[in-house]
LONU-666954 format. One record per residue (C-alpha): residue number from 1; z, y, x. Coordinates in steps of 0.05 Angstrom, whole numbers, plus 5000, padded with zeros to 4 digits. Layout:
REM residues N
[NUM, [Z, Y, X]],
...
***
This chain:
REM residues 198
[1, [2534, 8117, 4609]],
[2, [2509, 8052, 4589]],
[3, [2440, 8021, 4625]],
[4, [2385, 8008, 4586]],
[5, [2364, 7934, 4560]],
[6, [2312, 7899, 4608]],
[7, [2259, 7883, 4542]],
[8, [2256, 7806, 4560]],
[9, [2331, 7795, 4549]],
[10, [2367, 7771, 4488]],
[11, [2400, 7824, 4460]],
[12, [2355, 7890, 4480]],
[13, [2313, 7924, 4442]],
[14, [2251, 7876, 4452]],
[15, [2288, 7819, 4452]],
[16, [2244, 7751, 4458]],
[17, [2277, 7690, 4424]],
[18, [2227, 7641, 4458]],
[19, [2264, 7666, 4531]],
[20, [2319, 7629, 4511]],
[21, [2299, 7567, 4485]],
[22, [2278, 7500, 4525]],
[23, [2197, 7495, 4544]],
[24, [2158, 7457, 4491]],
[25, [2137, 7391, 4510]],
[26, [2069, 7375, 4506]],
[27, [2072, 7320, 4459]],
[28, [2105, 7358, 4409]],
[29, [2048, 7412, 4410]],
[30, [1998, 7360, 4401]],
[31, [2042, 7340, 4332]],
[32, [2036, 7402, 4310]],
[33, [1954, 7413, 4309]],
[34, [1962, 7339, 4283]],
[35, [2002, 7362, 4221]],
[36, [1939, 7411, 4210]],
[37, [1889, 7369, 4217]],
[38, [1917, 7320, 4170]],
[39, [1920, 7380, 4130]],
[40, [1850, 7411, 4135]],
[41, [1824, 7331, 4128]],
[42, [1853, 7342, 4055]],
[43, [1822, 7399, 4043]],
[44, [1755, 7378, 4069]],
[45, [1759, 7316, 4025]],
[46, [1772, 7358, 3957]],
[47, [1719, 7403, 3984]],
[48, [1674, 7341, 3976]],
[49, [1698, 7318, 3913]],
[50, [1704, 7385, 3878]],
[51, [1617, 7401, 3899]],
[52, [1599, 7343, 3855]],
[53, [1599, 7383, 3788]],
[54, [1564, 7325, 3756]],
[55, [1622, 7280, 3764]],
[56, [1671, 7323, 3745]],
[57, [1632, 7344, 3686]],
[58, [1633, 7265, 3666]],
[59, [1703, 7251, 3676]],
[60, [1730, 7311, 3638]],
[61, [1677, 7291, 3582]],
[62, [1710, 7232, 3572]],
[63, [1776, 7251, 3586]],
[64, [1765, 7311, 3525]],
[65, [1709, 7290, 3488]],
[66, [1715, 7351, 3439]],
[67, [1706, 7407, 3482]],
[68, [1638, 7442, 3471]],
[69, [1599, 7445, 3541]],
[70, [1623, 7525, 3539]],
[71, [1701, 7504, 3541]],
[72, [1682, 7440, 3594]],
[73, [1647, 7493, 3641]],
[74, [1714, 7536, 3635]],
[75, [1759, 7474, 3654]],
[76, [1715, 7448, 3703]],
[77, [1722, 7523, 3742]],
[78, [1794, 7530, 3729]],
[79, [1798, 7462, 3757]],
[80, [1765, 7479, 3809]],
[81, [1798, 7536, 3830]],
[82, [1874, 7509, 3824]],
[83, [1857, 7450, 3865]],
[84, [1833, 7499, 3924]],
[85, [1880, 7554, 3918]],
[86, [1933, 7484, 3918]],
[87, [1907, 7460, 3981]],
[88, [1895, 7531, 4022]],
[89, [1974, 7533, 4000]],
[90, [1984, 7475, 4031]],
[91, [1957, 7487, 4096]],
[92, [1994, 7548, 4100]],
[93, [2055, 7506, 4096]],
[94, [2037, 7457, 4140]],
[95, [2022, 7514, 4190]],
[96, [2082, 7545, 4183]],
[97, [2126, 7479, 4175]],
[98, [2089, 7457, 4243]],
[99, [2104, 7524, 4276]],
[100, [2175, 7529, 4262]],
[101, [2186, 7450, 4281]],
[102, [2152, 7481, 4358]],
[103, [2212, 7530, 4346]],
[104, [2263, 7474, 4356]],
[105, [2272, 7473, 4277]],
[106, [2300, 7405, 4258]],
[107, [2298, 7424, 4188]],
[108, [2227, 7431, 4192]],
[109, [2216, 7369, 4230]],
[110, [2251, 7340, 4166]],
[111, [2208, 7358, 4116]],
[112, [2149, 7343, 4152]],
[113, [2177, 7269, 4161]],
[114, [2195, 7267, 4084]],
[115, [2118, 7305, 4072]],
[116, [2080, 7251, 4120]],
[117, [2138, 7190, 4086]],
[118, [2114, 7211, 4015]],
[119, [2031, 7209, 4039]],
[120, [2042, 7143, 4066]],
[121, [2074, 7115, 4005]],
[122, [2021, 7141, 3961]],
[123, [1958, 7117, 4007]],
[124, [1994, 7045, 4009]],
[125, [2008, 7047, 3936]],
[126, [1934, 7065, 3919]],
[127, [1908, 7019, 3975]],
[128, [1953, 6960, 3941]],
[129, [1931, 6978, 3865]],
[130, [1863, 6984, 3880]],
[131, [1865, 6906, 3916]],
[132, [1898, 6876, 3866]],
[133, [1875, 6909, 3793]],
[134, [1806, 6937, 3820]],
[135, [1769, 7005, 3811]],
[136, [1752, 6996, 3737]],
[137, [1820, 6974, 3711]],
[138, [1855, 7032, 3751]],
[139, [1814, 7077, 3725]],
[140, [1835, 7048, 3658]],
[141, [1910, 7051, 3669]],
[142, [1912, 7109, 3701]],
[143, [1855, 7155, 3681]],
[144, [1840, 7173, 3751]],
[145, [1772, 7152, 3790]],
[146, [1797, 7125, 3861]],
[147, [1736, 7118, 3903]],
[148, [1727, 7078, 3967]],
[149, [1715, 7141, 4006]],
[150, [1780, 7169, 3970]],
[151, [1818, 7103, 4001]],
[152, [1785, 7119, 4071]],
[153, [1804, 7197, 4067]],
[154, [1873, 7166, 4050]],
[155, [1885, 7125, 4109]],
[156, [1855, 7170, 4157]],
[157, [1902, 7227, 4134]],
[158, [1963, 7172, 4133]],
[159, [1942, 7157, 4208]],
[160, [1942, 7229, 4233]],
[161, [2010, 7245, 4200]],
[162, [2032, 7174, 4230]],
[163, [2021, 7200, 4296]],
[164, [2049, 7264, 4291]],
[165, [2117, 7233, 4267]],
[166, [2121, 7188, 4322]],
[167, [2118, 7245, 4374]],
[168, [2163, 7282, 4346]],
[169, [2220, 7227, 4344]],
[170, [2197, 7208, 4418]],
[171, [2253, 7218, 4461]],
[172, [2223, 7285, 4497]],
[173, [2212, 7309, 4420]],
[174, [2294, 7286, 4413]],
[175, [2316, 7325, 4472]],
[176, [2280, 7388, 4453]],
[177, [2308, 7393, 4387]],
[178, [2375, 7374, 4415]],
[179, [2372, 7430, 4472]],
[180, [2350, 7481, 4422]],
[181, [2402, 7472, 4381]],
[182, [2452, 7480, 4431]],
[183, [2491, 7547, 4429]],
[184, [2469, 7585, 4490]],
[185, [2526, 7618, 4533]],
[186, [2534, 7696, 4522]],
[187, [2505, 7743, 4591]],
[188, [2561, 7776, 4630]],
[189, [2565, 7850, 4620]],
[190, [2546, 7853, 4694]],
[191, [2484, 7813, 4698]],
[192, [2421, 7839, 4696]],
[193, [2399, 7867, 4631]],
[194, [2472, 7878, 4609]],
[195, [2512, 7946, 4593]],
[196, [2561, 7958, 4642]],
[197, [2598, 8031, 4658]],
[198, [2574, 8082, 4718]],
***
């Protein structure tokens, strides 16, 4: 007759996964609501930029001056929607890549660093046109509108998801990863929890 599984160990019927792995240091945790607030800060800033109608109405007029005001209405809505159902995508992701990097996922530790490289790059980029060509001649090259508040978004975002890599390459961050990742030894038939013969 075999015993039944005690519900908290690995292996029974209610198994818990988190039982077995190392406790979550604190610094990580505080990366992770980082990576979502970087991530609700761009959706907050679209937010912003999307409600001024007006200004999207002028920069698609220009951008397709043939479209009666009928067809710019449509694209300014379609617009409009993509770029929110985008972003609420993205902060799904970012929730569950910052979840699963708690989880002692490296992998998702690693594309969070490449997510947070790739931000930097672009907010150092932008900051570095914009100094050197200024807001009108961008505008002209690229057919984008950078605004100053766009540049300050930017680099707040870039510092938030700065911060959050760091702690998680500090070494507590290391070890955790590096303990979770170890293989854990198996549970004797004997010990509590396991199946043993009467």
């Amino acid at each position: 007759m075999t015993a039944p599984q005690h519900p908290d160990r690995v292996g029974g019927p209610g198994s818990d996964p988190a039982a077995d792995r190392p406790p979550l240091p604190r610094l990580l945790n505080v990366a992770r609501w980082l990576w979502i607030a970087a991530a609700l800060l761009g959706l907050v800033r679209a937010y912003v930029q999307l409600s001024d109608r007006r200004q999207l109405s002028t920069d698609l007029r220009a951008a397709l001056p043939d479209l009666s005001q009928t067809q710019l209405d449509d694209e300014i809505n379609g617009l409009i929607t993509f770029n929110l159902l985008y972003l609420l995508a993205l902060l799904a992701l970012y929730v569950s890549l910052s979840t699963r990097m708690t989880q002692g996922r490296n992998w998702a530790r690693v594309v969070l660093t490449v997510f947070g490289g790739f931000g930097a790059f672009g907010t150092l980029g932008s900051l570095v046109l914009m100094s050197q060509l200024g807001q009108a001649e961008l505008m002209r090259l690229t057919q984008v509108r950078v605004e100053p508040s766009d540049l300050v978004f930017g680099v707040l975002v870039t510092a938030v998801e700065v911060a959050a890599l760091v702690l998680m390459f500090l070494p507590e961050s290391n070890r955790f990863f590096s303990e979770a990742k170890r293989p854990r030894p198996p549970r004797s038939a004997g010990a509590p929890g396991g199946s043993f013969l009467r």
